[in-house]
PLY file of the C-alpha trace (Angstrom):
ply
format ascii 1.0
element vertex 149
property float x
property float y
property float z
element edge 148
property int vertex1
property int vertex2
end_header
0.00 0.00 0.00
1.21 3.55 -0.54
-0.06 6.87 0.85
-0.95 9.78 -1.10
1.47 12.43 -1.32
-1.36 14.68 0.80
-0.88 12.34 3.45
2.28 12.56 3.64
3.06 15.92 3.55
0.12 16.45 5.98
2.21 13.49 8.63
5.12 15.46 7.92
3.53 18.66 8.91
2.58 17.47 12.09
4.91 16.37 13.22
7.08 19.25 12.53
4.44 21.61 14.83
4.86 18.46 17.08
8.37 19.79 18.22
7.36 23.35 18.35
8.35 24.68 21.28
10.21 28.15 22.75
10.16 29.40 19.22
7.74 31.47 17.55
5.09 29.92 16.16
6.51 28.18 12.06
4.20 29.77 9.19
2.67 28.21 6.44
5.68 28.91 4.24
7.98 27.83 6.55
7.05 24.30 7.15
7.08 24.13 4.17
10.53 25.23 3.36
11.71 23.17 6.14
9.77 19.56 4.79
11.04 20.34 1.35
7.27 20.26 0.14
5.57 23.22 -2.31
3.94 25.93 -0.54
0.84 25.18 -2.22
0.73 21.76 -1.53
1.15 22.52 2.64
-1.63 25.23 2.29
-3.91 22.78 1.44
-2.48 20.37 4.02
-3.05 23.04 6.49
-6.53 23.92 5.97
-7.23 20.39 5.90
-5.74 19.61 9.75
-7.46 23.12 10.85
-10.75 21.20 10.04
-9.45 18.52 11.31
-9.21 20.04 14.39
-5.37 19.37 14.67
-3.83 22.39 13.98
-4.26 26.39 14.87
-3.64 29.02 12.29
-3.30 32.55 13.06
-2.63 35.22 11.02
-0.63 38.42 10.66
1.52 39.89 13.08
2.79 37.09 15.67
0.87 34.50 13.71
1.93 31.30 13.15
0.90 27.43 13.12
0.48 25.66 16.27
-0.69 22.05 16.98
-4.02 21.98 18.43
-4.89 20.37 21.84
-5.48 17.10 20.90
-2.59 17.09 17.70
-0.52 15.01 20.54
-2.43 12.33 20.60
-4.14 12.04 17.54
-4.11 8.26 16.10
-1.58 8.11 13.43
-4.26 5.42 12.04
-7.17 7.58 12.23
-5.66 10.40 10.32
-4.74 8.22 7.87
-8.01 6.96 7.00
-9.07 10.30 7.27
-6.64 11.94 4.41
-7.17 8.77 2.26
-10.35 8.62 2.49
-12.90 5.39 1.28
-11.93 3.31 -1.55
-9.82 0.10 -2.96
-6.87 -0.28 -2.94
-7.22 -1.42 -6.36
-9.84 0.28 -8.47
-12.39 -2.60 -10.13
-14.81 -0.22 -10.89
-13.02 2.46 -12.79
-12.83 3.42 -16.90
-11.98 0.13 -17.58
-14.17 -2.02 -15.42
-12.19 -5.74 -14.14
-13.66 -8.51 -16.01
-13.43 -10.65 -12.71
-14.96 -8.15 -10.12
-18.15 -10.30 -10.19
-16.31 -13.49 -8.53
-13.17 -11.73 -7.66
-11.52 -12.65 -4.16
-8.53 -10.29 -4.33
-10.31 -7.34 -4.07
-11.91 -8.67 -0.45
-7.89 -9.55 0.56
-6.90 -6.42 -0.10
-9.26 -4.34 1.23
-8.25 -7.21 4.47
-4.69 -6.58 4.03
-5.31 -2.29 4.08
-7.44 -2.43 7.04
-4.91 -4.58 8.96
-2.29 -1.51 7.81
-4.74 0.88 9.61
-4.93 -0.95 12.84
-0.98 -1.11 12.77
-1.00 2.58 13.37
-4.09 2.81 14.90
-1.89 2.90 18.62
0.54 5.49 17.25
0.34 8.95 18.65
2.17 11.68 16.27
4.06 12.32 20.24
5.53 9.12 19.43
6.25 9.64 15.88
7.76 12.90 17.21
10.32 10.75 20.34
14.04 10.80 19.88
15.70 10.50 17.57
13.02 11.77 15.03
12.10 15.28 16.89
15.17 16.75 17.55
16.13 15.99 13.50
13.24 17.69 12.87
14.16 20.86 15.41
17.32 20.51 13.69
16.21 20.67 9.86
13.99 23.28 10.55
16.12 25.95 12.03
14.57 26.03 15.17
16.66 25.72 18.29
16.40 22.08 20.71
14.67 22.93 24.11
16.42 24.24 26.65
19.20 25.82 24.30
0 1
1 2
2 3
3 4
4 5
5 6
6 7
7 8
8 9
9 10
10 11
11 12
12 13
13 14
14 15
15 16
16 17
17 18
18 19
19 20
20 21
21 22
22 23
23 24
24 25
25 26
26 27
27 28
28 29
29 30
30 31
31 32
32 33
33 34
34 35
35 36
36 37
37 38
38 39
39 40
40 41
41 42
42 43
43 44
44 45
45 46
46 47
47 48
48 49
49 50
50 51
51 52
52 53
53 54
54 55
55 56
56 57
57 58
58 59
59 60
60 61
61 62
62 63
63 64
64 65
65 66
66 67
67 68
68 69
69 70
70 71
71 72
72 73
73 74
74 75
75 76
76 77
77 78
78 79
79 80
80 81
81 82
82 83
83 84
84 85
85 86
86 87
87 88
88 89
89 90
90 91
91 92
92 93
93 94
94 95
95 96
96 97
97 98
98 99
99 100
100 101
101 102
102 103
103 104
104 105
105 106
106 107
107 108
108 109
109 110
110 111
111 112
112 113
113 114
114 115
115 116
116 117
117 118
118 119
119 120
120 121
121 122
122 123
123 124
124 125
125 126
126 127
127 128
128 129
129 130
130 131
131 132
132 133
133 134
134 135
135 136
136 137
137 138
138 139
139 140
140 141
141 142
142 143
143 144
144 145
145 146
146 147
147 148
């Protein structure tokens, strides 16, 4: 299985907020910079975690991005299947319909085999995808200084 760009970027984004601390508040354009991703791209990531619920935007003057309450612990699982929303992971129904769809079994194991992905990552907080040695490379590749320095 392979994530969507989208999610990726919007994991990434995460977890850089995730390590956020005793430095002003990242913007948009910024996190980007930092996770190498277009500043288009993490817009739309953005807007998507603010209704989500996972992320703060304010604007202007002392503005910035800042994890929301509950980013922390947010399922790494759950945000997942939120950002890659329902489907296959192979597409029977599409231009070209499969001849075997009708009778087809591998469609059932995969959608088996996906859901079992899910519930791998279901217990996974973005804290934890944030722990050492992961969130002080990302305070380091991002310009911001560790805690305490």
């Amino acid at each position: 299985m392979r994530l969507t760009r989208f999610t990726d970027v919007a994991l990434r984004v995460l977890m850089r907020l995730a390590v956020v601390e005793n430095e002003d508040p990242p913007t948009t354009r910024e996190v980007a910079a930092a996770m190498q991703v277009p500043y288009s791209h993490a817009a739309k990531v953005v807007a998507r975690l603010q209704r989500f619920g996972l992320v703060e935007a304010r604007r202007g003057r002392g503005g910035g991005l800042a994890l929301a309450p509950g980013g922390l612990t947010a399922s790494v699982g759950g945000l997942v299947r939120e950002l890659e929303g329902p489907g296959d992971v192979v597409e029977c129904e599409g231009a070209t319909p499969c001849p075997l769809r009708s009778a087809c079994r591998l469609r059932g194991a995969l959608r088996e085999a996906a859901e079992a992905f899910y519930a791998t990552l279901d217990p996974i907080t973005v804290a934890q995808l944030v722990a050492s040695p992961t969130g002080p490379l990302l305070i380091g590749i991002s310009g911001g200084r560790p805690p305490g320095d």
